[in-house]
SEMI-85182 format. One record per residue (C-alpha): x, y, z; residue number from 1; residue in one letter. Coordinates in Angstrom, 3 decimals, padded with zeros to 6 digits. Layout:
N
X|Y|Z|NUM|a
...
END
This chain:
463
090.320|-066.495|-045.002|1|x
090.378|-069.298|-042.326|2|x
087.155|-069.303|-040.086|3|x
089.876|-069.906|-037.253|4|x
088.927|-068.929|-033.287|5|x
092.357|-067.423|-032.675|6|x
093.161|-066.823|-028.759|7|x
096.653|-066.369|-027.263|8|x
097.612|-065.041|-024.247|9|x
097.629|-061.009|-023.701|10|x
099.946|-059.490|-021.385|11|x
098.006|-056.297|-020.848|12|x
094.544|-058.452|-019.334|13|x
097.006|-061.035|-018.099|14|x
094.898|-063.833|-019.754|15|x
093.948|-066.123|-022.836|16|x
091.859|-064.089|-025.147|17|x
089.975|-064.143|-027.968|18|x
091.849|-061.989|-031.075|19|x
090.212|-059.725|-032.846|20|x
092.136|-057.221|-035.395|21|x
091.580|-053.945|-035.958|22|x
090.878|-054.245|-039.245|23|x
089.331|-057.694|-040.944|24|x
091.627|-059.632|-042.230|25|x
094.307|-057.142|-041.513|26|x
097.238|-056.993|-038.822|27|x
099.876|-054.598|-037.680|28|x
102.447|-056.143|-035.744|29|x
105.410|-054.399|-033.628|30|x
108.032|-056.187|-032.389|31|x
111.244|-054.873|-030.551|32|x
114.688|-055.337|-032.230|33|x
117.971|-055.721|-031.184|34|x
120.305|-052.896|-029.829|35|x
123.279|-054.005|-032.114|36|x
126.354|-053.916|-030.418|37|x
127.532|-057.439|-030.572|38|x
126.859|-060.965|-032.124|39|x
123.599|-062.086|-032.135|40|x
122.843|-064.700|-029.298|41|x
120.363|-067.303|-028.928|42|x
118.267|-065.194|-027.024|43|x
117.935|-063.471|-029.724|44|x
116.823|-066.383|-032.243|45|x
114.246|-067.332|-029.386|46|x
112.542|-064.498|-029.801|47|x
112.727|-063.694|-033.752|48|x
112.122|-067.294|-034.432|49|x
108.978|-067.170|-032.331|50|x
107.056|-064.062|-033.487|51|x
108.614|-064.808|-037.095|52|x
106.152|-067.980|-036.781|53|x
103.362|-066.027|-035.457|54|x
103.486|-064.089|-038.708|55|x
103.627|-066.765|-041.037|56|x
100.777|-068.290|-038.854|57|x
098.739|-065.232|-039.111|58|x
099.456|-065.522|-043.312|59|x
098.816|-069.336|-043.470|60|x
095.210|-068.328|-041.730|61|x
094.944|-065.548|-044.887|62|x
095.720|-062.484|-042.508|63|x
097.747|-059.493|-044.675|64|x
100.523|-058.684|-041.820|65|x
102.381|-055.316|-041.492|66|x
105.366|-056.776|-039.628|67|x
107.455|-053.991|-038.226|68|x
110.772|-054.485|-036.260|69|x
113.178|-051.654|-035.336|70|x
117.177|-051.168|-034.774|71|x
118.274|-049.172|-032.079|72|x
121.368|-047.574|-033.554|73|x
122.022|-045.502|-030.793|74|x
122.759|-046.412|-027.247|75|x
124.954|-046.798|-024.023|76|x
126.524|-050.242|-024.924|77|x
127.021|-049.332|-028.454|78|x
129.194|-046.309|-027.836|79|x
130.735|-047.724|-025.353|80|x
132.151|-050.942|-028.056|81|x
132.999|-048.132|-030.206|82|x
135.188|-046.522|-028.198|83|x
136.801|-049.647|-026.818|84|x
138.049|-050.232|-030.149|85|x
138.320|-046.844|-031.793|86|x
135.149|-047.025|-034.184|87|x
132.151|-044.595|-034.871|88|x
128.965|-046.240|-032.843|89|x
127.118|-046.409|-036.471|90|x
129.958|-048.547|-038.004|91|x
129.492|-050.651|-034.739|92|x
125.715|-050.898|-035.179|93|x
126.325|-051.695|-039.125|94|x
128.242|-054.669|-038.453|95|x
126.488|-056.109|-036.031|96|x
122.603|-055.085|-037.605|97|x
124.496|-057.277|-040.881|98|x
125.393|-060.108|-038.490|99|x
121.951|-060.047|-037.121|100|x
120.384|-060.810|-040.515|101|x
122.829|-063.159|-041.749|102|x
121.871|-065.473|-038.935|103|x
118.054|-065.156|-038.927|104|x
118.285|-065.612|-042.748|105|x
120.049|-068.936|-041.578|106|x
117.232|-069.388|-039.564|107|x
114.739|-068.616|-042.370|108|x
113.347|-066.057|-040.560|109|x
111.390|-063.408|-043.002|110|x
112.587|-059.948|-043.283|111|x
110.343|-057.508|-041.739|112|x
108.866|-055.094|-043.888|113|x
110.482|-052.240|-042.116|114|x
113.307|-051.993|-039.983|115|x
113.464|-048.083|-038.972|116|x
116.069|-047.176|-036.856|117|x
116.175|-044.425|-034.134|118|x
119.146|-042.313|-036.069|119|x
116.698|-041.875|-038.767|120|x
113.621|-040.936|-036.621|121|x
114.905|-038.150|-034.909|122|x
112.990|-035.165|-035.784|123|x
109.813|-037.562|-034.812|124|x
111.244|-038.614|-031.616|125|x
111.835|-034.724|-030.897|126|x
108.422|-033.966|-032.018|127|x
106.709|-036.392|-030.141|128|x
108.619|-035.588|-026.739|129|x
107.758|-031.645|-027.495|130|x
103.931|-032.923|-027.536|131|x
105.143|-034.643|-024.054|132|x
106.219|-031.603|-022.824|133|x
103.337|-029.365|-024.127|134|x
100.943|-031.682|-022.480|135|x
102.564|-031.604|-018.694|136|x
103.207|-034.785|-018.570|137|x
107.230|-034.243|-019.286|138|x
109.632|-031.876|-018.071|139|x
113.142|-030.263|-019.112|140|x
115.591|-030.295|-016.399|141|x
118.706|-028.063|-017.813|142|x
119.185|-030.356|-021.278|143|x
117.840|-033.210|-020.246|144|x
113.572|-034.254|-020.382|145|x
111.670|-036.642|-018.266|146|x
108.145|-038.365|-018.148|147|x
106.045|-037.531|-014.744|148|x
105.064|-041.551|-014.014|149|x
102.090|-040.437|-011.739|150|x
100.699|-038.208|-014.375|151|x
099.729|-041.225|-016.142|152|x
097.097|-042.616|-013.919|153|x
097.178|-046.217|-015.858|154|x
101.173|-046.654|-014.972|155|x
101.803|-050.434|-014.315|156|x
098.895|-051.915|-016.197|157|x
100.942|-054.080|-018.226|158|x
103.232|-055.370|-015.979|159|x
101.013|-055.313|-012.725|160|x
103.255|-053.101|-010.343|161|x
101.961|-050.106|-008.806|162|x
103.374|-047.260|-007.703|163|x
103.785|-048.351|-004.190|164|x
105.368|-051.594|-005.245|165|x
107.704|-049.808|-007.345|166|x
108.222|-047.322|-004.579|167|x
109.246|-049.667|-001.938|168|x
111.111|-051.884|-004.430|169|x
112.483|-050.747|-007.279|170|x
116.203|-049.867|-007.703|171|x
115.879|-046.121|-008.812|172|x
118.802|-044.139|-009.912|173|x
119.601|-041.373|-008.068|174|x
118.831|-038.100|-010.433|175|x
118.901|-034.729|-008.783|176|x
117.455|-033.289|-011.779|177|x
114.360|-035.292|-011.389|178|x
111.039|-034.149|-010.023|179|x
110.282|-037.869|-008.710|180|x
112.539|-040.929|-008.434|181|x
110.119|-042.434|-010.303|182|x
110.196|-040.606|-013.980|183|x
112.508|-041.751|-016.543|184|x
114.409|-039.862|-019.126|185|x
113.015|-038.751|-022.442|186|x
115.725|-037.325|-024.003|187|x
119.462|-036.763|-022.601|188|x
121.710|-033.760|-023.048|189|x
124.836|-034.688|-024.735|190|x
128.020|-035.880|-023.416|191|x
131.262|-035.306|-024.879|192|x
132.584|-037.839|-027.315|193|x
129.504|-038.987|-027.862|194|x
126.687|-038.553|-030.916|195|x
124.126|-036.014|-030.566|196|x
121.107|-034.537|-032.210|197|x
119.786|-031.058|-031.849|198|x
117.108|-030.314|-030.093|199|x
114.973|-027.409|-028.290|200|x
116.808|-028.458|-025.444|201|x
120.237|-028.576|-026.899|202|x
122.236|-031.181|-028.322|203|x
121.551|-034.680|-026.848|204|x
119.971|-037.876|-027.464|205|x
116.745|-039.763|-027.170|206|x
116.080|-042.510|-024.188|207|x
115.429|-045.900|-025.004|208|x
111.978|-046.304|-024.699|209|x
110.247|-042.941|-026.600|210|x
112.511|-044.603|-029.400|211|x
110.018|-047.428|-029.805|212|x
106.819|-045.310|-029.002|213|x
107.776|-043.096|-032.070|214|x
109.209|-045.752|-034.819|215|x
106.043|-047.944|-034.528|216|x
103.469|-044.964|-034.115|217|x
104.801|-043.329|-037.032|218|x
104.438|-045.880|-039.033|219|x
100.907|-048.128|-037.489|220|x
099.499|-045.366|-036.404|221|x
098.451|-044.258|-032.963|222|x
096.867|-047.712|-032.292|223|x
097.722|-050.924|-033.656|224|x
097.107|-055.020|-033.320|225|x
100.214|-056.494|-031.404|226|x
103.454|-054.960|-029.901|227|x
105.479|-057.944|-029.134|228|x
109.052|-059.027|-027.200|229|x
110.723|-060.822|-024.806|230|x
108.899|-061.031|-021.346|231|x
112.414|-058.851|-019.817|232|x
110.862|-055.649|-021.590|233|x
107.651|-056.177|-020.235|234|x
109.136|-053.775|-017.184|235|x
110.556|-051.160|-017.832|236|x
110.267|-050.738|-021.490|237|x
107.247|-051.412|-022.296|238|x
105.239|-050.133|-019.562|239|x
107.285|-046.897|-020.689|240|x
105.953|-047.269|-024.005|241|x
102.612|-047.386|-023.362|242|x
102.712|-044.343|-020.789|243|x
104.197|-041.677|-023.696|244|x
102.387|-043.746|-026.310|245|x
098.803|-042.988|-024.247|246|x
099.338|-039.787|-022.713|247|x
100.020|-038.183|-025.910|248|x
097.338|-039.994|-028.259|249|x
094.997|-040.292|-025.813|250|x
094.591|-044.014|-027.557|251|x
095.271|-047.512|-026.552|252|x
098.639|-047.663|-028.107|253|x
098.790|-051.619|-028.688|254|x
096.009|-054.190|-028.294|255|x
097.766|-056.985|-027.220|256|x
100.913|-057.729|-025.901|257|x
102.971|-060.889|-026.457|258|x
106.025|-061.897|-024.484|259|x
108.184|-065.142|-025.000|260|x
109.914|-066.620|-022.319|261|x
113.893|-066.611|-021.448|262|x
116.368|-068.891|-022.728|263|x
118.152|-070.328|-019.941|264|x
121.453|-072.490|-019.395|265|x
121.252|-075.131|-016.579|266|x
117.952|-073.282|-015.645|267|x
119.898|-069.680|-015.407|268|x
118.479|-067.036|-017.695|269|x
121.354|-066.919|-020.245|270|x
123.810|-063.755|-020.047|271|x
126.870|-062.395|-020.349|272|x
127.300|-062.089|-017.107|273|x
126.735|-065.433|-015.875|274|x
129.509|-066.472|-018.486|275|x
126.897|-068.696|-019.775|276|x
126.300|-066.876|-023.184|277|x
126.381|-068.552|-026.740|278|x
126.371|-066.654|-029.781|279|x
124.276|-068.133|-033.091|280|x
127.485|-068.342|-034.614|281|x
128.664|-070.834|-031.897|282|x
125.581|-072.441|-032.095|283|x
125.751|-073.065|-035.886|284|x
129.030|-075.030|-035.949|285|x
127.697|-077.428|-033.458|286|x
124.202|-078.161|-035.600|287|x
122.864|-076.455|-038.721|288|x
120.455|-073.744|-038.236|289|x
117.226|-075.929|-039.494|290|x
117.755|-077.988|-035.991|291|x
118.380|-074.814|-034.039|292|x
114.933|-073.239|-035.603|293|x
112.800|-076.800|-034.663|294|x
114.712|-076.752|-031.042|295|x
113.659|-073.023|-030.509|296|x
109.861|-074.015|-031.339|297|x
110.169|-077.531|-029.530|298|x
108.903|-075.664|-026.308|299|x
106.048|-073.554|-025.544|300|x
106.577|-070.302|-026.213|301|x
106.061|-068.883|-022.634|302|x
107.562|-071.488|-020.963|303|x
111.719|-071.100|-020.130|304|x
113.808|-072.990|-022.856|305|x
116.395|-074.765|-021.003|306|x
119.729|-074.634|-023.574|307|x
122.377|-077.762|-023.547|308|x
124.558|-079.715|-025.673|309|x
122.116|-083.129|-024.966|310|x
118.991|-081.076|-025.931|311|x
120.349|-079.404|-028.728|312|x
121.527|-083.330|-029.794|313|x
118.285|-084.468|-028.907|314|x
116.650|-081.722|-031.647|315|x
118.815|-082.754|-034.129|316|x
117.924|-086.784|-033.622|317|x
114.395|-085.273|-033.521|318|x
114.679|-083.531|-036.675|319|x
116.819|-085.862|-038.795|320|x
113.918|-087.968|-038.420|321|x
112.088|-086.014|-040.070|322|x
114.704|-084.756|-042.517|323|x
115.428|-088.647|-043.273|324|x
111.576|-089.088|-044.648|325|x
111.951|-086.341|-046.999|326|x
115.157|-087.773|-048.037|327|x
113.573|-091.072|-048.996|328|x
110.765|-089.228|-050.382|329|x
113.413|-087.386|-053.121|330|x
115.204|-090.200|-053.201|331|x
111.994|-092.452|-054.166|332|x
110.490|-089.725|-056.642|333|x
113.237|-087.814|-057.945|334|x
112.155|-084.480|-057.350|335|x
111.744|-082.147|-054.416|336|x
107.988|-081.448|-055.215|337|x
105.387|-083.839|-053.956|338|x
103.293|-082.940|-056.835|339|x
100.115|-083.555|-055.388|340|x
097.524|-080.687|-053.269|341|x
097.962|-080.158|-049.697|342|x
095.185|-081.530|-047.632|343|x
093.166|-078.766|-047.045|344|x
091.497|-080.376|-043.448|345|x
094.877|-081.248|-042.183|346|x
096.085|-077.848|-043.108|347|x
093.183|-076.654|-041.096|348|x
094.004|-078.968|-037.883|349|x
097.415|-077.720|-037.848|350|x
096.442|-074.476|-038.210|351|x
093.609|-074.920|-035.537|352|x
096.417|-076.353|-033.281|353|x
098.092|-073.340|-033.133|354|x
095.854|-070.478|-032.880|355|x
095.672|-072.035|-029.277|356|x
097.777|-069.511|-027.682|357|x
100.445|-070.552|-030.841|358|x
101.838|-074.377|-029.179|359|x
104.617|-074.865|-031.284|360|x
104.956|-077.632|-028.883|361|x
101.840|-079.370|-029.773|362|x
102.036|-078.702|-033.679|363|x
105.567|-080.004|-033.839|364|x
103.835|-083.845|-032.425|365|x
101.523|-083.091|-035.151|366|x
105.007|-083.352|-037.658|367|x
105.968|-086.843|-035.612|368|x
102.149|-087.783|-036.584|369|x
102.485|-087.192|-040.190|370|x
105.598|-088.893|-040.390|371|x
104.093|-091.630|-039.046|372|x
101.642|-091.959|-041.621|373|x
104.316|-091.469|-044.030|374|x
105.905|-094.584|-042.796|375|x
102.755|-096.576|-043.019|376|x
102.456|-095.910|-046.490|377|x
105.936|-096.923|-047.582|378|x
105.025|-100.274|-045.722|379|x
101.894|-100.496|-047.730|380|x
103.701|-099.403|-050.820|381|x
101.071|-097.196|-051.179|382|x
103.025|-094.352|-053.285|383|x
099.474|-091.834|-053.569|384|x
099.485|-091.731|-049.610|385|x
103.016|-091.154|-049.464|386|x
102.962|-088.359|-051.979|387|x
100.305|-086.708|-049.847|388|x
102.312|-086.989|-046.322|389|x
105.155|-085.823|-047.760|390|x
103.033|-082.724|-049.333|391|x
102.232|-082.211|-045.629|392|x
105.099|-082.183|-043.811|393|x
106.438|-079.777|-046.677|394|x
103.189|-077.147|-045.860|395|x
103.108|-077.764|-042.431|396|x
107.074|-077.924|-041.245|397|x
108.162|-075.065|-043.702|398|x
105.999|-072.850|-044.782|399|x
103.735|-072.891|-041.199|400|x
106.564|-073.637|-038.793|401|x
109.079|-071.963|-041.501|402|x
111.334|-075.082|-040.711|403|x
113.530|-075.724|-043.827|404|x
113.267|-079.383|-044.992|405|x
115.371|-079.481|-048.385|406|x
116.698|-082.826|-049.441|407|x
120.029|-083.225|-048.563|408|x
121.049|-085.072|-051.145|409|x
120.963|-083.416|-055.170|410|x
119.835|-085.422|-058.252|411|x
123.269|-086.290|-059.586|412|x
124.224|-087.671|-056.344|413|x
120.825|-089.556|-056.897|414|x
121.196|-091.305|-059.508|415|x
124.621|-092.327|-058.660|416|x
123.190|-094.130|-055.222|417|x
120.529|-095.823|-057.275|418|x
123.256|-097.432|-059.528|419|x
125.004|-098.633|-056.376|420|x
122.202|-100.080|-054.936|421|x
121.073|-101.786|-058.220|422|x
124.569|-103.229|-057.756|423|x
123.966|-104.383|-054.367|424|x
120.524|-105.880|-055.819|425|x
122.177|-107.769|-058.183|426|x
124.892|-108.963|-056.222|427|x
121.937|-110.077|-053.588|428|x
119.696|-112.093|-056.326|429|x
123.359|-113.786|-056.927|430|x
123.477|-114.559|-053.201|431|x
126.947|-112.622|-053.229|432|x
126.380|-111.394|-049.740|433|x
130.016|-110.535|-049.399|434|x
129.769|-107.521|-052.099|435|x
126.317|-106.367|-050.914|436|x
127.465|-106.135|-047.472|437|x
130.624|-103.849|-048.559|438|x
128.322|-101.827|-050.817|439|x
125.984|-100.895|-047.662|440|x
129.510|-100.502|-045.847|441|x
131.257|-097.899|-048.248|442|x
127.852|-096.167|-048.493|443|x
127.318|-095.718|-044.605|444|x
130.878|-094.392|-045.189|445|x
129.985|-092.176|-047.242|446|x
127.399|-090.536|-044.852|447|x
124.028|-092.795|-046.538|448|x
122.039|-094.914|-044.676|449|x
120.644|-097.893|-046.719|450|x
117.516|-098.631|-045.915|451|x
114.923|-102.257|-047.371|452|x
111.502|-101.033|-047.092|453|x
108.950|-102.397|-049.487|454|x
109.066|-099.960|-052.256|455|x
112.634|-101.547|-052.488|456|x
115.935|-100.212|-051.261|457|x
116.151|-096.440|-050.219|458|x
119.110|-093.911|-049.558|459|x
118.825|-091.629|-046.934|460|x
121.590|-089.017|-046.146|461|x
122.947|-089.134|-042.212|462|x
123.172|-086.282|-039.477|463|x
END
C-alpha cells in the first residue's frame, strides 16, 4: 500500500485533516443516493462522478473500499409521479433507479457494492426507531413518531447551527402533534392511497432521514470511515442522521464527512424550479459522456461548477486534446495497449496530487503535462518515451480519474487510413501536390485530421 499522507477536508471539524481509517488499509464508505422519481440530472453526475473518483483513488493508493450507496424507493415526490400518471410508486422508482445506472455506466462510474433500498429495510428501520423510542429520545404522537432535537445535546455539530439559530431562523412546519417545533418525524402514519408498512404504531411509513441511519448502520456497522453527499444534505439530513445514528449507538456514527459543491447555471444552483434544469440525457446528445465526466472533475470539488454550453465546449476542446494523442498513439502502434510498465514515481505524484483534499483540478494539469511530454517525444521520434506517456495518461486519466480514453478509431479503419496516406506519400515524392491535397481534403471529410510529425504522417479522428 501507498505510504501516501492523505488529508481532505471534514465537514464535522470544519477543516483539512489528516485521514486515518478505521481499519489499516481498509475503508467503509456511505454515500447518499438518489430518491428516484425522475431522470437523472447533472447534479446528480456531479456528485456520483466525484465520490466515484474518491473510491478509485482510495484503490489506486491499495485501500480495500466497502462502497455503499442507497435508493430511496419510497417518498413524497415519488408517489406523487405515480399518481400523476396512474403507476405504483415502485414501478416509478424502477424506471428511474434503471435510468440512473444507465447514465453513470455512461459515465463509467463503478457500481457500488450495495445499493439497499428503504422498501427492503423496513423491519430495521422499525427496529431501530423502537430503540429510539425505548431510549426517550423519540416519541409516538397518535401514529406518527418523532426525534426530541434537544435530547441530543451534540445537535448542529455538523452543520454549525445551534438551537437558537435554528430557533430564530429556521422555517419549521407547523405540527400540533409535536412536542417541540424543532423534532422531526421518524416514522409517519399512513395516508390513504398511499404505501404503508406495519408497525407498533400502525400502518405508515419511515421519514427520510432514519432511512439512511439504518441502511448504512446495518450494513458498516455502528461506526464507519466516510458518509458522503452533496453539501444541500449537510442540513437537515445529515445532521438528522447523526442525531438517531448517536443517540442510539452511543458511537460516532461516521468519521468524516464529505460534501461536494452545487452545480449551478449562470451562477444559480441548478433546479427545477429555476427552469434551469438539464437532465444527463440532454447533456449526452450535446457531448459524449467521457467529456461530461473530465468537465465534472475540471473544478475543485468544493468549489460551485458553473454549467454552460461554452464550458461544456471548452471540456470537450480540452479533452479531444487529449483523446487526439491517444489516437495517434493507436494509430502509430496498432494496438490499444502501450505495452510497456506504468511509471511507478509518476503514478505516485499523481496520486500524491490528489490525496490533497482530492484536486481533480490540479491532477487534470498533471494530464495536459503528460501530454506534453508525449508531444516532445513524437518530435524526437523517440517511440520508448512515447510508449511510456501514453502508458500514463492510460493509468492516470482512466483508471485514477476513471476518464475513458478508447481510440476512436478501430484497426480495420486503421489500416485503411494508412493506405491512404501511403497514397498521399507517394503522390508527394512525385510532387503531385494536387492529389495529396484532395487526399488530406476527403479525409478531413471524413472526420480525420492528417497530421506530418516526424514519425511520418498520422491520423487522428475529430470531435
Amino acid at each position: 500500500m501507498s505510504d501516501l499522507e492523505i488529508k481532505f477536508h471534514n465537514t464535522l471539524s470544519g477543516k483539512k485533516e489528516g485521514f486515518m481509517p478505521l481499519e489499516p488499509g481498509k475503508i467503509k464508505m456511505y454515500v447518499c443516493g438518489i430518491t428516484p422519481y425522475d431522470e437523472s440530472h447533472l447534479g446528480h453526475a456531479r456528485c456520483y462522478v466525484f465520490f466515484d473518483t474518491v473510491r478509485r483513488f482510495f484503490i489506486s493508493a491499495g485501500f480495500k473500499v466497502t462502497y455503499i450507496q442507497n435508493f430511496t424507493d419510497v417518498d413524497d415526490k415519488i408517489i406523487a409521479r405515480g399518481n400523476k400518471i396512474g403507476q405504483s410508486a415502485k414501478s416509478i422508482a424502477d424506471k428511474y433507479i434503471q435510468d440512473y445506472l444507465d447514465k453513470m455506466t455512461l459515465l463509467n462510474v463503478m457500481r457500488a457494492d450495495q445499493y439497499p433500498r428503504v422498501t427492503e429495510t423496513m423491519p430495521e428501520i422499525v427496529k431501530f426507531i423502537e430503540g429510539l423510542v425505548k431510549k426517550e429520545v423519540a416519541y409516538q404522537k397518535g401514529g406518527d413518531v418523532f426525534y426530541r432535537v434537544r435530547r441530543f445535546k451534540d445537535y448542529g455539530k455538523l452543520s454549525k447551527r445551534s438551537l437558537e439559530e435554528l430557533e430564530s431562523g429556521a422555517r419549521v412546519e407547523v405540527n400540533e402533534a409535536k412536542e417541540d417545533p424543532l423534532d422531526f418525524a421518524l416514522w409517519k402514519a399512513a395516508k390513504d392511497g398511499e404505501p404503508s408498512w406495519e408497525s407498533p404504531w400502525g400502518l405508515g411509513r419511515p421519514g427520510w432521514h432514519i432511512e439512511c441511519s439504518v441502511m448504512s448502520t446495518k450494513i458498516l456497522g455502528d461506526t464507519f470511515d466516510i458518509h458522503g453527499g452533496g453539501q444541500d444534505l449537510i442540513f437537515p439530513h445529515h445532521e438528522n442522521e447523526i442525531a438517531q445514528s448517536e443517540a442510539l449507538s452511543g458511537k460516532p456514527f461516521a468519521n468524516y464527512w464529505l460534501h461536494n459543491g452545487f452545480v449551478t447555471v449562470n451562477r444559480e444552483k441548478m433546479s427545477k424550479s429555476l427552469g434551469n434544469f438539464f437532465s444527463l440525457g440532454e447533456i449526452f446528445n450535446r457531448v459524449p459522456a467521457p467529456v461530461v465526466r473530465f468537465f465534472l472533475l475540471s473544478r475543485h470539488y468544493k468549489t460551485p461548477l458553473d454549467f454552460s454550453d461554452d464550458l461544456l465546449e471548452q471540456a470537450r476542446n480540452a479533452f479531444g486534446g487529449i483523446q487526439e494523442m491517444n489516437d495517434a498513439c493507436f494509430f502509430l502502434f496498432g494496438t490499444d495497449e502501450p505495452g510497456v510498465p506504468a511509471d511507478d514515481a509518476r503514478t505516485e505524484a499523481f496520486l500524491k496530487i490528489l490525496s490533497d483534499d482530492f484536486n481533480t483540478e490540479k491532477a487534470i494539469a498533471e494530464l495536459f503535462q503528460v501530454k506534453g511530454g508525449m508531444a516532445e517525444a513524437i518530435k524526437k521520434k523517440n517511440t520508448d518515451a512515447l510508449r511510456a506517456g501514453w502508458k500514463m495518461l492510460k493509468v492516470l486519466c482512466e483508471d485514477i480519474l476513471g476518464i475513458p480514453l478508447k481510440s476512436r478509431m478501430d484497426l480495420t479503419q486503421v489500416q485503411k487510413l494508412k493506405m491512404k496516406l501511403s497514397e498521399r506519400d507517394g503522390a508527394r515524392k512525385n510532387k503531385d501536390w494536387g492529389t495529396a491535397d484532395q487526399i488530406r481534403k476527403d479525409l478531413d471529410e471524413q472526420g480525420f485530421i492528417v497530421e506530418d510529425t516526424p514519425l511520418g504522417s498520422i491520423v487522428k479522428a475529430r470531435g
